[in-house]
N, C-alpha and C positions, 0 to 999 in steps of 0.2 A: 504494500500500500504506500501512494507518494504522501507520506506525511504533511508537505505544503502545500497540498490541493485537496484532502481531503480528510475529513474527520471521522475517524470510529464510530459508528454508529453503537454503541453500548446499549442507549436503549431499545434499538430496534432489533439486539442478538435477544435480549430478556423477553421481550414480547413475542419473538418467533418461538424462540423455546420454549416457552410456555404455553403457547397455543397448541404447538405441535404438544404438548403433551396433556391435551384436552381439559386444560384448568381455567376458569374462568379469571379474570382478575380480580373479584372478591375473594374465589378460595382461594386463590396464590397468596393473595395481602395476610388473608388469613393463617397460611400457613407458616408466613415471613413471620407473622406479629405485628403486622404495619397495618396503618388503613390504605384504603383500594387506592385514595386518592395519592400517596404519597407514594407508591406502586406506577400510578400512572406520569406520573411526575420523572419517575426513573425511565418509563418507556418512550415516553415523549421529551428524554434529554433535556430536562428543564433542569433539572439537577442529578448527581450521582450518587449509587446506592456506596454508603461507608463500607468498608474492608470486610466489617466482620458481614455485614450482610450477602455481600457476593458469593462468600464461601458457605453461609445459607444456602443462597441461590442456587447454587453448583450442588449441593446436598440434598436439596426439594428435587429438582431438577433432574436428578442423577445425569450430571455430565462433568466435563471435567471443565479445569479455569481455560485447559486452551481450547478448547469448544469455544466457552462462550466468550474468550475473545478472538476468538476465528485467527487461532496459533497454529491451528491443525496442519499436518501435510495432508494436501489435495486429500489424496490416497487414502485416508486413515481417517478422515472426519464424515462425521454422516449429515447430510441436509437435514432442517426442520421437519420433512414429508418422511425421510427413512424416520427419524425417531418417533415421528407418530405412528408409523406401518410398528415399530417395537411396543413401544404405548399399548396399542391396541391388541397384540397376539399376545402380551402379558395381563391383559383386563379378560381377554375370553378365554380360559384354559378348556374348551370345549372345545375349539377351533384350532387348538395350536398342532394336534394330532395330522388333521387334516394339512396344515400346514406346512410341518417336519414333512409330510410324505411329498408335496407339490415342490417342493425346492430341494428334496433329495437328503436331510437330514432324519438321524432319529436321538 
């Protein structure tokens, strides 16, 4: 990233990852301990979440700090849409069989 043209989007990593992992921004604020609005406040870069909350975040979230600051190598990082495809085969254990067997896994 050209550091002199262009800024981190930090709150728009929070907000992807958290969609993708189907929580609304009331339950996430809730999960954090914050209100929705101070939650939104981080997603809309009006301000940044403190140290110890990011590693919150990474913890709610189950991802890691270089996910959510897009430190990943290409290769090794998953999009917003893989971690919700994970989200969702870990919410239906009815469907994960089904699953294992469509992608070759058991």
């Amino acid at each position: 990233m050209d550091t002199k043209n262009e800024r981190f989007d930090l709150g728009g990593q929070i907000k992807g990852y958290r969609a993708a992992a189907g929580k609304s921004q009331r339950k996430f604020a809730q999960e954090l301990g914050i209100s929705p609005m101070r939650l939104g406040h981080w997603e809309h870069n009006r301000n940044e979440p403190p140290v110890e909350f990011l590693i919150k975040i990474c913890k709610v979230l189950d991802l890691s700090a270089d996910d959510l600051f897009g430190l990943s190598d290409q290769g090794e990082s998953i999009t917003p849409k893989e971690r919700a495809v994970v989200y969702g085969y870990r919410s239906v254990p009815e469907f994960q069989k089904t699953i294992d067997h469509i992608v070759g896994v058991s």
